[in-house]
TIKE-12204 format. One record per atom (N, C-alpha, C): residue in one letter; x, y, z. Coordinates in steps of 0.001 Angstrom, whole numbers, plus 524288, in hexadecimal, padded with zeros to 5 digits. Example, Ala and Ser with C-alpha at 12.3 -4.5 7.8 and 13.67 -1.06 7.14 Angstrom:
<sites>
A833867E9C681E78 A8300C7EE6C81E78 A833907F31C81E78 S832327F73681BA8 S835667FBDC81BE4 S832648001E81EBE 
</sites>
This chain:
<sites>
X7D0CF7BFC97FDF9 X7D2D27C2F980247 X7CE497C4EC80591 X7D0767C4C880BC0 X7CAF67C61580C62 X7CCDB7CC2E810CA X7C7967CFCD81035 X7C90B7D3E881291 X7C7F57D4ED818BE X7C8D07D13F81C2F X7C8277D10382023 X7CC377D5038258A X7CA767D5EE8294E X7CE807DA3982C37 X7D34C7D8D682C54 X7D4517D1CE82BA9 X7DA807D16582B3B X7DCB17D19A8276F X7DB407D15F8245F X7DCE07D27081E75 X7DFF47D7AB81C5B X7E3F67D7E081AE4 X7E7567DC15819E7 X7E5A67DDFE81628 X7E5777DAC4811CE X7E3B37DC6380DA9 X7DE537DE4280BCB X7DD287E062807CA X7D7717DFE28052E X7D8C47DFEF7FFA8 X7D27C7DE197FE78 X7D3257DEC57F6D7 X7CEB57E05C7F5E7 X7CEBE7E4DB7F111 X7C95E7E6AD7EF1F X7C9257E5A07E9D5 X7CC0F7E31A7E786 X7CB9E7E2EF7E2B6 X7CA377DDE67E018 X7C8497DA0E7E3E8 X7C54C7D67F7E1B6 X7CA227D0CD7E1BA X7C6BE7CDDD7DF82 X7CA197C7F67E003 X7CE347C84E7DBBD X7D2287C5FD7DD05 X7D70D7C6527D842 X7DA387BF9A7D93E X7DA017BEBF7D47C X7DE237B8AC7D3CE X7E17D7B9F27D8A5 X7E3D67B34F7D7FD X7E71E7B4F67DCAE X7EC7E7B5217D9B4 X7ECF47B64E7D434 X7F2367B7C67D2A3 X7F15B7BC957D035 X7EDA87BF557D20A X7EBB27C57C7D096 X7F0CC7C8D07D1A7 X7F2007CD587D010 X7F7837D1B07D256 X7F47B7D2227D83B X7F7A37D31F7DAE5 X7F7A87D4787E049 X7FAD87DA177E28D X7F8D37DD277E435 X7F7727E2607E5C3 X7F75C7E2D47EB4C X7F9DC7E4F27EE60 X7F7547E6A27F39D X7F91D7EBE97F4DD X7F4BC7EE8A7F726 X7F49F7F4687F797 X7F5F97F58A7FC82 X7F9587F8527FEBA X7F81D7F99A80533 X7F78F7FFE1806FD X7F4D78001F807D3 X7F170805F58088F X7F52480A7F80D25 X7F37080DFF80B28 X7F78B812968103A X7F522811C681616 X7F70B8145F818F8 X7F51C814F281E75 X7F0A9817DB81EAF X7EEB48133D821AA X7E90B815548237F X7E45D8138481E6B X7E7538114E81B34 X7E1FA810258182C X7E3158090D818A1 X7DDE78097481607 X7D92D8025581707 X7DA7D8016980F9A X7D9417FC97810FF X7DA6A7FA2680C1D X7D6387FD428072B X7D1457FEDA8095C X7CD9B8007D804AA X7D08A805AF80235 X7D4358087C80623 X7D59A80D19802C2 X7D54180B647FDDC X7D8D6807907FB8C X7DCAD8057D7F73C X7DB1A801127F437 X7D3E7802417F499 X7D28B7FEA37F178 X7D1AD800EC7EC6D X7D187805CC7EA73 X7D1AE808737E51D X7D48E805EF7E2D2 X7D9FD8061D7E532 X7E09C806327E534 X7DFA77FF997E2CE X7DD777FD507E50C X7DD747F7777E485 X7DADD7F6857DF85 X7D5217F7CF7DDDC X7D2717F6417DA6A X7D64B7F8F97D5B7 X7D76C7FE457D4FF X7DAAA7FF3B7D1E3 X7DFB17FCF17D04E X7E2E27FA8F7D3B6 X7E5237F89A7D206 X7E5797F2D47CE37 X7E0597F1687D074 X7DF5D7EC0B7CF01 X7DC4A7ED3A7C680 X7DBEF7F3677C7EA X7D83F7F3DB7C2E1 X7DD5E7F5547BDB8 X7E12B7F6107C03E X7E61F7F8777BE8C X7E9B57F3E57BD4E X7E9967F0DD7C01F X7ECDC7EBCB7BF0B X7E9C57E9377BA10 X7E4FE7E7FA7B98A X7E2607E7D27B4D6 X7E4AC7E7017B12C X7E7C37EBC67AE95 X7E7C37EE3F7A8A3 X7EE707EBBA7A773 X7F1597E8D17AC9B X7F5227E5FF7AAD0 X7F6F07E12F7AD8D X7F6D97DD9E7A6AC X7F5007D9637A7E1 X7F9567D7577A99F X7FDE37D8FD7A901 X8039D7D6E17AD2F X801BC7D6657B1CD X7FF827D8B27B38F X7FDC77DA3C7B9BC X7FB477D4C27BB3A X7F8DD7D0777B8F9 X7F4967CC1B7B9A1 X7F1057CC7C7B6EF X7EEA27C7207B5F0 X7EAD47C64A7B3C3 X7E64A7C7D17B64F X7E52B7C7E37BCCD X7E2857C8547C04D X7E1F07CCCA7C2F9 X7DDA27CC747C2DD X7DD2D7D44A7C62A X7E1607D27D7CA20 X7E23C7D8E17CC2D X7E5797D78D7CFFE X7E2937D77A7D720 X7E5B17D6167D978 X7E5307D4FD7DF03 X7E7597D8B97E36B X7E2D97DD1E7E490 X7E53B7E29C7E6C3 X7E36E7E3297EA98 X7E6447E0D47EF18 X7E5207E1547F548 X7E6167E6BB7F94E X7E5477E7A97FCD5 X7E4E87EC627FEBE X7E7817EB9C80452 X7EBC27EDCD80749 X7EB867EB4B80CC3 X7E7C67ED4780FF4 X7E6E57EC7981316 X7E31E7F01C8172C X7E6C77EDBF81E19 X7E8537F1F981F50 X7EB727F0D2822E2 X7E4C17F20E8293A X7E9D67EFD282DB0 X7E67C7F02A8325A X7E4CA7F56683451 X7E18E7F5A183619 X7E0067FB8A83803 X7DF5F7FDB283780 X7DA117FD9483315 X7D7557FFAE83125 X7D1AA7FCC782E16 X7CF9A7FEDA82CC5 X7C9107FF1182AF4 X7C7E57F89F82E64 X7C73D7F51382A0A X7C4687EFEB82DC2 X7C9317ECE7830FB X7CF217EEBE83092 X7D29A7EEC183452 X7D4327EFED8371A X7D1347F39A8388B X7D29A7F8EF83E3B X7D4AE7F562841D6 X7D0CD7F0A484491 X7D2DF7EF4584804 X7D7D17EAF3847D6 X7D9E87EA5F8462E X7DEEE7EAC884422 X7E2DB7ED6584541 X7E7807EBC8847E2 X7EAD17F0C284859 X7ECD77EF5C84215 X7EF5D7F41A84202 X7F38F7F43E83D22 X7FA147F3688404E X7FC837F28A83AB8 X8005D7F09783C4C X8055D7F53683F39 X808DF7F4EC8413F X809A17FB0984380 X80DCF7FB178407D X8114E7F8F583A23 X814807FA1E8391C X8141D7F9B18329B X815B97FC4F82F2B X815DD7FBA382A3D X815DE7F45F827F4 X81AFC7F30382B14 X81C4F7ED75828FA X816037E94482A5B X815977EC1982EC0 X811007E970830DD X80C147E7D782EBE X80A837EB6082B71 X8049B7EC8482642 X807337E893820A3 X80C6C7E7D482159 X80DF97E4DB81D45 X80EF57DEE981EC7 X80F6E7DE808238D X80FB57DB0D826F9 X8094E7D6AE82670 X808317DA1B82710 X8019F7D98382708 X7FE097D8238229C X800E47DAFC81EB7 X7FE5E7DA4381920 X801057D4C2815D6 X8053B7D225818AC X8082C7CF59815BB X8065E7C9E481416 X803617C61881890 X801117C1B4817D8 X7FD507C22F812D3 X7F9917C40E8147B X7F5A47C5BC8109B X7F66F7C6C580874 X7FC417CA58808D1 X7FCD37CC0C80608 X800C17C77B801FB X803137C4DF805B0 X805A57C01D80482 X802F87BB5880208 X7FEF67BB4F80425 X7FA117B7988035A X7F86B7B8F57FDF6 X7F6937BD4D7FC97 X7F58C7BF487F6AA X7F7EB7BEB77F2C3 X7FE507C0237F4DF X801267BEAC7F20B X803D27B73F7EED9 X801F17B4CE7F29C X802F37AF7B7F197 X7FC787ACA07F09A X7F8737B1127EF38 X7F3417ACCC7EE2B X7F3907AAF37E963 X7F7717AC8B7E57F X7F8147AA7C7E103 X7FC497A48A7E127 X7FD3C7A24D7DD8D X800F479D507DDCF X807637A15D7DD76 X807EE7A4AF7DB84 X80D3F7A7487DBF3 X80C2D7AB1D7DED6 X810307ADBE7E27A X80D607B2F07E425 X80D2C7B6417E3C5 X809847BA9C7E248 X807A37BE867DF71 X80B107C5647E1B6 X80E777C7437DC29 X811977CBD17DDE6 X80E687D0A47DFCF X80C7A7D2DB7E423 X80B037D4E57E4E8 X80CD97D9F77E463 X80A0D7DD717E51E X809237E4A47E30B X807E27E62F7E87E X80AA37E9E37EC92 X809607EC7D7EFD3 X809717F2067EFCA X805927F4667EFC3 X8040E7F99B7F0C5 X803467FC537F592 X805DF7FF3B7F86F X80557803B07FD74 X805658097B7FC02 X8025B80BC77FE85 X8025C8113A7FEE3 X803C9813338024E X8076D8167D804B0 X80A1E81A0A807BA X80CA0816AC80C9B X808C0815E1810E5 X80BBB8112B8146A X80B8080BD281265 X804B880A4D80F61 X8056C8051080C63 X80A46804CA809F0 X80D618091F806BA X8112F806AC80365 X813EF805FE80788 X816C8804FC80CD6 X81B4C804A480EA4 X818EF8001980FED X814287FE4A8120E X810F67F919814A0 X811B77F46780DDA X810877F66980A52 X811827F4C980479 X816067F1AA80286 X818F17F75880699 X81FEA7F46A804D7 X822DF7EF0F808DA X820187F20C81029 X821D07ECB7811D4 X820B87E817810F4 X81A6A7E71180DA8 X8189A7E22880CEB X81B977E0A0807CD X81C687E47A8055C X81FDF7E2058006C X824E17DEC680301 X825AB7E0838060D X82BBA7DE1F807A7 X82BD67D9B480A7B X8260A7D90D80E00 X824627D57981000 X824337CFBC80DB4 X822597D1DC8075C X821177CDF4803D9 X823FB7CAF5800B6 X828DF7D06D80165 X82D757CD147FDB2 X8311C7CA4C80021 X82F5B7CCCB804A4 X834947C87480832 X8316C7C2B980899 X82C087C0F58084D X82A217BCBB8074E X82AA57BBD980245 X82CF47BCBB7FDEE X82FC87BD297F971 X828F07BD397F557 X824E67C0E07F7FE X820577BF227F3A7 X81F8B7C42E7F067 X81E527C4BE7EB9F X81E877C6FF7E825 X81B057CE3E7E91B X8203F7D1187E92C X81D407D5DC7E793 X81EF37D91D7E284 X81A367D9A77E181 X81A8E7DC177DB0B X81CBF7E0C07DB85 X819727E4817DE17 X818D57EB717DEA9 X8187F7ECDB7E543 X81C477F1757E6AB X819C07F5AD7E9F1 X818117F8AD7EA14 X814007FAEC7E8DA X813227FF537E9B8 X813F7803857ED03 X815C1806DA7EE47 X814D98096F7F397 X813F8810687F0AA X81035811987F21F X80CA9817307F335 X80D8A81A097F6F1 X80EDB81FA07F653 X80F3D8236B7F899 X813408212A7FDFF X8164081CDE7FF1A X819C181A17801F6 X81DF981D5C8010F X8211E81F9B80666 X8263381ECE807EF X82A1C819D980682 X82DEA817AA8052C X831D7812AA8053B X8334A814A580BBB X832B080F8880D74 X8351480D0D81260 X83A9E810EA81452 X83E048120280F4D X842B08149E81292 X8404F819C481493 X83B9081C56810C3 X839D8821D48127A X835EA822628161A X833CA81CF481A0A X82F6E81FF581C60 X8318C8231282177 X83696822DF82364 X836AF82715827F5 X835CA82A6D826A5 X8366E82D01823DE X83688831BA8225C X830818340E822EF X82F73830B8821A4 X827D58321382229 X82602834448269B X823AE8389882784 X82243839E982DE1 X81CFF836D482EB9 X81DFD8364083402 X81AF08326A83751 X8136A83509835B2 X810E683282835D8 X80C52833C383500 X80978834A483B6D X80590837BB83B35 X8045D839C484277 X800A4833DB84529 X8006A833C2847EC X7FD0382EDC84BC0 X7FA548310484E48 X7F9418375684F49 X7F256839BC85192 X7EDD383A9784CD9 X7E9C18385E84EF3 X7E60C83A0884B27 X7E50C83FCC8479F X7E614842F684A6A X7E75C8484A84804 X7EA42848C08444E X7EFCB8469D84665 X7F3088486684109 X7F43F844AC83CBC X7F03E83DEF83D29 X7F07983B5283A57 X7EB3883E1583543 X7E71F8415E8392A X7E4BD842758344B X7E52E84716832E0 X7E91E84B73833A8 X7EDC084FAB83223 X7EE9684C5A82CF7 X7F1BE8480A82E34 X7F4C5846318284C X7F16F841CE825DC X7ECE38409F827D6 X7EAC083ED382343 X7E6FC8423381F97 X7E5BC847DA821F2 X7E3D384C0181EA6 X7E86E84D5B81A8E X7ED5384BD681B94 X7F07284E06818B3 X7F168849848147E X7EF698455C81341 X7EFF28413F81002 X7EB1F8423180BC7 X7ECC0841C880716 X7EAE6843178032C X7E6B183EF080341 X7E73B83900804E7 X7E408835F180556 X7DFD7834388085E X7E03F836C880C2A X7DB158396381131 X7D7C583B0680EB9 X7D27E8377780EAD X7CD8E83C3080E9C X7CC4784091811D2 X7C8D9842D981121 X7C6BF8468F8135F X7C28A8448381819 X7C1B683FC08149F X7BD0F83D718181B X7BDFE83A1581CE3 X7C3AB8396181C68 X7C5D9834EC81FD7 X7C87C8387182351 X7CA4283D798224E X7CAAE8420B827B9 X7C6B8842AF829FF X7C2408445982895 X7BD578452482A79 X7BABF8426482D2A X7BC1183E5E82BC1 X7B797838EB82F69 X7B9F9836EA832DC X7B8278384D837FF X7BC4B834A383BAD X7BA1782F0D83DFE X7B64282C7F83B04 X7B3E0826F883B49 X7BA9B822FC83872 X7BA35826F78326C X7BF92824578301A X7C3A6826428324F X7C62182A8C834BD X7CAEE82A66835CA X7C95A826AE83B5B X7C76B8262F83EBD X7C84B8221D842C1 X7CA4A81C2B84185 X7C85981C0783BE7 X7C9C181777837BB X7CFCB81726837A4 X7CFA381BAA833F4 X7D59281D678311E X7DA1381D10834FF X7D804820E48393F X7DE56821C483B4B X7E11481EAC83EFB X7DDBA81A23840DC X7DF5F8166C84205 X7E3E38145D83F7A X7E280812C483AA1 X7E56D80F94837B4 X7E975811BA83522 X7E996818268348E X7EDA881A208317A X7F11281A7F83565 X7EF8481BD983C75 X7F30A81D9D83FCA X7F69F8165783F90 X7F47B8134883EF2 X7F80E80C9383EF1 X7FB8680F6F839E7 X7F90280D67836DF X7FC3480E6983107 X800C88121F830E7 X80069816AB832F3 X8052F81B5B8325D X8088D8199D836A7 X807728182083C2D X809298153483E88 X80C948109283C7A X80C9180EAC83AC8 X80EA2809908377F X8127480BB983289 X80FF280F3A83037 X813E48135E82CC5 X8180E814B482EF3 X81762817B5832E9 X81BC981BBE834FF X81F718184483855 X81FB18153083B11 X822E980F6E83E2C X8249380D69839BC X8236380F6F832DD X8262780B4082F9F X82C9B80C5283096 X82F9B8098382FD6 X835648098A830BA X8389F8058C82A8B X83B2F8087B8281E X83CB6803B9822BB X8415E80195826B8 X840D07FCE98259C X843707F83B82469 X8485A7F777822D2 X847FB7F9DF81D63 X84DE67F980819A2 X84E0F7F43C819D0 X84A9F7F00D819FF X84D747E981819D3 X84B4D7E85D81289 X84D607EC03810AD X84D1B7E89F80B16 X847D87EBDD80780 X84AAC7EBCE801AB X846FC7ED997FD98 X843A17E8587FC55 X83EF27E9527F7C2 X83C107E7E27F443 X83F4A7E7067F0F8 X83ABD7E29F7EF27 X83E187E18F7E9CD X839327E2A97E632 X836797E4047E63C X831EB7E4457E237 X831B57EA797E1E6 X82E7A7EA2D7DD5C X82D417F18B7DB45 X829157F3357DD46 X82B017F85E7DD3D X829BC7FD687E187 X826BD800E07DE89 X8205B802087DF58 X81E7B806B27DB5E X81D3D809BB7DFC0 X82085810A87DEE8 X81EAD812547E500 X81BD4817677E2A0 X815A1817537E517 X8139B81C6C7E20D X8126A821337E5CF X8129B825537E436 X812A982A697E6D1 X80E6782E6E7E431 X80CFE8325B7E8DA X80AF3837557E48D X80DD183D8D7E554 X80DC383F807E116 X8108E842137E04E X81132846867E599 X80B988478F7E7F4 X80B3C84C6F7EB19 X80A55849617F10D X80CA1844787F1E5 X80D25842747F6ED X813C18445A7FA10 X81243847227FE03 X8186584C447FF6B X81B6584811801A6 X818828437480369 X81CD883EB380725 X8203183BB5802CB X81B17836128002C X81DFF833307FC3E X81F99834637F7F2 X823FB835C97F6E9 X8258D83A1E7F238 X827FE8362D7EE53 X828BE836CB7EB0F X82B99834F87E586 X82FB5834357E680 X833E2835127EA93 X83983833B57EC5E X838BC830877EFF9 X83491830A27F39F X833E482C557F7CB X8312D828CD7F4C6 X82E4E828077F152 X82E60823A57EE49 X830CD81F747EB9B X8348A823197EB23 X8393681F9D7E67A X83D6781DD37EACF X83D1181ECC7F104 X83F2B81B9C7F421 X83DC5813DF7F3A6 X838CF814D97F1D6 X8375A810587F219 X83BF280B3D7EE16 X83DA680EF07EB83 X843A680C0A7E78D X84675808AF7EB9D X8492F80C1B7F0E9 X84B66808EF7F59D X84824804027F7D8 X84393803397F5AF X841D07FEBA7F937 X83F6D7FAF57F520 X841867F9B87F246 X8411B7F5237EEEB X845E37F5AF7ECBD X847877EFCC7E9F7 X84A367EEFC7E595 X847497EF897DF44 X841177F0117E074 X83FCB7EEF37DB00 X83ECE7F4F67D8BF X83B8F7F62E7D422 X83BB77FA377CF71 X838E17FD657D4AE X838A78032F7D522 X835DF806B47D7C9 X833A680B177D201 X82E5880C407D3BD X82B6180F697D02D X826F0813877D401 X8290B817FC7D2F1 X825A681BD17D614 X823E481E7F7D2A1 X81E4081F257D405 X819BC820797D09E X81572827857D38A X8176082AB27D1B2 X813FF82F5F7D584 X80EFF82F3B7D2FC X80A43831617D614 X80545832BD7D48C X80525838247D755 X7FF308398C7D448 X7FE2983F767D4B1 X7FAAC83EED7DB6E X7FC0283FE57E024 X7F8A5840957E37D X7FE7B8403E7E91B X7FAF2841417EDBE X8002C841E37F26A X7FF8483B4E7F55A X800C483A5E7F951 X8002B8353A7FC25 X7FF178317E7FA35 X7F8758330C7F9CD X7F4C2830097F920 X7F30582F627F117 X7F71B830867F19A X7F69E8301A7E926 X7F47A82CBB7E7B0 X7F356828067EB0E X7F052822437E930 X7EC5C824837EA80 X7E86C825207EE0D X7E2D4827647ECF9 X7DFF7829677E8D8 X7E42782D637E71D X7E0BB82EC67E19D X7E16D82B1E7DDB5 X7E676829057DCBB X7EA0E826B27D838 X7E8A88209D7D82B X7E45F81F327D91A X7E4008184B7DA0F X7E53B817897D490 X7E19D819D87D08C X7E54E817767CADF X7E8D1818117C912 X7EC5C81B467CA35 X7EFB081BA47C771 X7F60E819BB7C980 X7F472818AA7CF7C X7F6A3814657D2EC X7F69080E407D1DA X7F19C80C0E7D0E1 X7F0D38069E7CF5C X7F20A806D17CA29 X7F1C780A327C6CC X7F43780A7D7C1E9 X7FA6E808AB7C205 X7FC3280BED7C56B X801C680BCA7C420 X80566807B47C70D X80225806C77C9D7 X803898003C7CF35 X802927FBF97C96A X7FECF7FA417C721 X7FD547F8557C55A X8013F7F74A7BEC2 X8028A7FB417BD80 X806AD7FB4E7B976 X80A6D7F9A27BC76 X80E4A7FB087BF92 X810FD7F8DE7C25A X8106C7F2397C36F X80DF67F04B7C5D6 X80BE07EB6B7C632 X80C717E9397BFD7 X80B277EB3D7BC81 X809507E77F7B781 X80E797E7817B50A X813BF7ECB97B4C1 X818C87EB697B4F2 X81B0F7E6C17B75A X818F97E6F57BC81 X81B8D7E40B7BF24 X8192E7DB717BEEF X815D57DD427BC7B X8145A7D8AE7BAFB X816257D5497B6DE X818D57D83B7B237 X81AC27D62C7ADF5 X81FE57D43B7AC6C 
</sites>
């Protein structure tokens, strides 16, 4: 794979068979594929310890959408379906480098999980194999109106990104990086908030939807919405932290993705 500006994807975790498990992560708004390379190596160190999972390390790609870091110039896409739209060739390709084609594991966090879920659907309507969804700190499709619109002036985009548990301190402060940042988050929330569900049809594959306990939006009842949008098993999992509960929690996240996966392997 190679990591070039057109390239959707990335990988940090090194070369993997090409009938290795297959993984793809898609990151929240406003972040670059390196956020979620912890997220990546851990998972790959976690899949390890079960051997249902493959014989072969696994294969843990990252998306990195347009419009941002060595993609700035790039527009991004202006609609949810669109980043899934985008990610699909590529991701398709991975999936068939083996002689059968390989059930893939998709992981999103907050808008990734809704970008997570359209590519899942993308994939099955090309009838190719998905193992797992993940979706993190995600709304289900019937609940995102409800969501209030996020602001489009620089002011009150960094109002509410002081208010995100996952904001540094250092990335308010520096305005070399927010000239970076808010580019790409103002596309991204943009593309969020124009999302509109569909209603054209559930999943058929299983749903792991994780939350943290002290996040006031994605709550433990808006989680278990995620039941309405598949036909397959739904499993909601809380952790100790608000939004951004994957930041602190990379192990105990790839831990529990990873059990999941090795169920689902046997």
């Amino acid at each position: 794979m190679t990591d070039d500006v057109n390239s959707w994807l990335r990988g940090f975790t090194g070369a993997a068979t090409a009938d290795a498990p297959l993984l793809l992560l898609c990151p929240h708004a406003g972040a670059g594929a390196t956020a979620y390379r912890g997220l990546a190596a851990a998972l790959v160190r976690e899949l390890e310890a079960y051997p249902a999972a493959g014989d072969s390390p696994a294969e843990v790609v990252v998306a990195h959408y347009p419009g941002r870091q060595d993609r700035s110039s790039i527009p991004a896409p202006g609609t949810v379906l669109g980043y899934a739209q985008g990610l699909l060739p590529e991701t398709e390709d991975r999936i068939r480098a083996a002689a059968e084609p390989r059930p893939i594991t998709i992981l999103g966090h907050s808008m990734g999980g809704l970008i997570a879920y359209e590519l899942a659907r993308l994939l099955r309507r090309r009838a190719l194999p998905v193992r797992l969804l993940v979706v993190s700190a995600t709304h289900p499709p019937q609940l995102t109106e409800a969501v209030p619109q996020h602001p489009t002036d620089d002011e009150g985009l960094l109002e509410h990104l002081a208010g995100l548990e996952g904001t540094g301190v250092e990335v308010l402060r520096n305005p070399e990086v927010l000239s970076v940042v808010l580019p790409a988050l103002k596309a991204d929330y943009a593309a969020f908030d124009s999302y509109a569900d569909d209603d054209s049809g559930s999943l058929d594959v299983p749903v792991l939807a994780l939350g943290g306990w002290d996040d006031p939006g994605v709550t433990p009842a808006a989680l278990r919405g995620w039941g309405a949008r598949t036909t397959g098993p739904l499993n909601v999992v809380m952790f100790a932290g608000d939004h951004f509960f994957i930041k602190n929690a990379v192990g105990p996240v790839a831990a529990r993705v990873a059990e999941e996966v090795d169920v689902l392997c046997r």
